[in-house]
C-alpha positions as CSV (number, residue, x, y, z in Angstrom):
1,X,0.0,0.0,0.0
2,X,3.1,2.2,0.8
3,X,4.2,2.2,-3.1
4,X,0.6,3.2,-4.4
5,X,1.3,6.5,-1.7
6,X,4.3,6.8,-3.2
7,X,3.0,6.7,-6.9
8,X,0.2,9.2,-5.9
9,X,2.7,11.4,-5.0
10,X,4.7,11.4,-7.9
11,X,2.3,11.3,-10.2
12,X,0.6,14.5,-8.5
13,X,4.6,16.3,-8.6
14,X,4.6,15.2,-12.3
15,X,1.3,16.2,-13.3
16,X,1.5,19.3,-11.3
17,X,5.4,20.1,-13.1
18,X,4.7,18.9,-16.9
19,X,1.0,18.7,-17.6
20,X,-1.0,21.0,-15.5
21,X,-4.4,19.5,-13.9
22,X,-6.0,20.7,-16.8
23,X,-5.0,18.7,-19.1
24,X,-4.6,15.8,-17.1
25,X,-8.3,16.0,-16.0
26,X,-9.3,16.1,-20.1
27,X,-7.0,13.3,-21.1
28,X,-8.8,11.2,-18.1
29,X,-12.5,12.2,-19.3
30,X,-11.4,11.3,-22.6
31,X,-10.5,7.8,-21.7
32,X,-13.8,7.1,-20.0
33,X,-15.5,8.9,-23.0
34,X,-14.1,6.1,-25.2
35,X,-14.1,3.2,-22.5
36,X,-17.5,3.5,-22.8
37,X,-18.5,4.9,-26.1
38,X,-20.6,1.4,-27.3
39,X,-22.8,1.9,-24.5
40,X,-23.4,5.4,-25.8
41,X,-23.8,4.0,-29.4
42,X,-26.4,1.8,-27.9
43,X,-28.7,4.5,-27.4
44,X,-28.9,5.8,-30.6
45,X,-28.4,3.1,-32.8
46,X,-28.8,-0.8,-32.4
47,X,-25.3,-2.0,-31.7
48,X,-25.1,-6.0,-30.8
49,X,-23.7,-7.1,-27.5
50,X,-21.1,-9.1,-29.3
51,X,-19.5,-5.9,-30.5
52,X,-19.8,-3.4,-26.7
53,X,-18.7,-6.2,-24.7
54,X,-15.1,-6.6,-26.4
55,X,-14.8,-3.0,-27.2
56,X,-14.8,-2.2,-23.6
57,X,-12.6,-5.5,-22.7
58,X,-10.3,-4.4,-25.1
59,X,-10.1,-1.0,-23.9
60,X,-9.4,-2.0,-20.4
61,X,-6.7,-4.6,-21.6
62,X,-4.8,-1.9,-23.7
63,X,-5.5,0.4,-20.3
64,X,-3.9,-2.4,-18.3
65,X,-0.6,-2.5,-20.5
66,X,0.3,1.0,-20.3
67,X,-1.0,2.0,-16.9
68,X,1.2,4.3,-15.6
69,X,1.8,2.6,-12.5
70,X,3.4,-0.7,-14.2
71,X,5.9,1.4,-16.0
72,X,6.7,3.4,-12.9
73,X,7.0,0.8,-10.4
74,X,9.2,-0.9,-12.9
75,X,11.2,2.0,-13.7
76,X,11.8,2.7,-9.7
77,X,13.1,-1.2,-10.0
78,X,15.9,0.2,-11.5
């Protein structure tokens, strides 16, 4: 629990140094904007199960590989 405090921390010197909240707040919304864009879809147009349910398990899968915390927990390895 001690290295997801320490993550938070320097993810909020990083963010606060390089992006601004700003933009990190927009590239989040934008994530869950497209995380969950079938289930939008689905209320304006018929979109099959078959096609939401992998979109969104695909999504999270590419999320999991380049999740910030993998690469800095390996990085801090080092």
């Amino acid at each position: 629990m001690r290295d997801v405090g320490e993550y938070l921390r320097a993810y909020w010197a990083y963010v606060s140094t390089h992006l601004g909240w700003s933009k990190a707040l927009l590239l989040a919304l934008v994530w869950l904007a497209v995380m969950f864009a079938p289930l939008t879809a689905k209320m304006f147009v018929e979109l099959p199960n078959a096609v939401a349910i992998p979109w969104m398990i695909g999504w999270a899968f590419l999320s999991y590989i380049f999740a910030p915390y993998g690469m800095w927990k390996a990085q801090r390895k080092k």
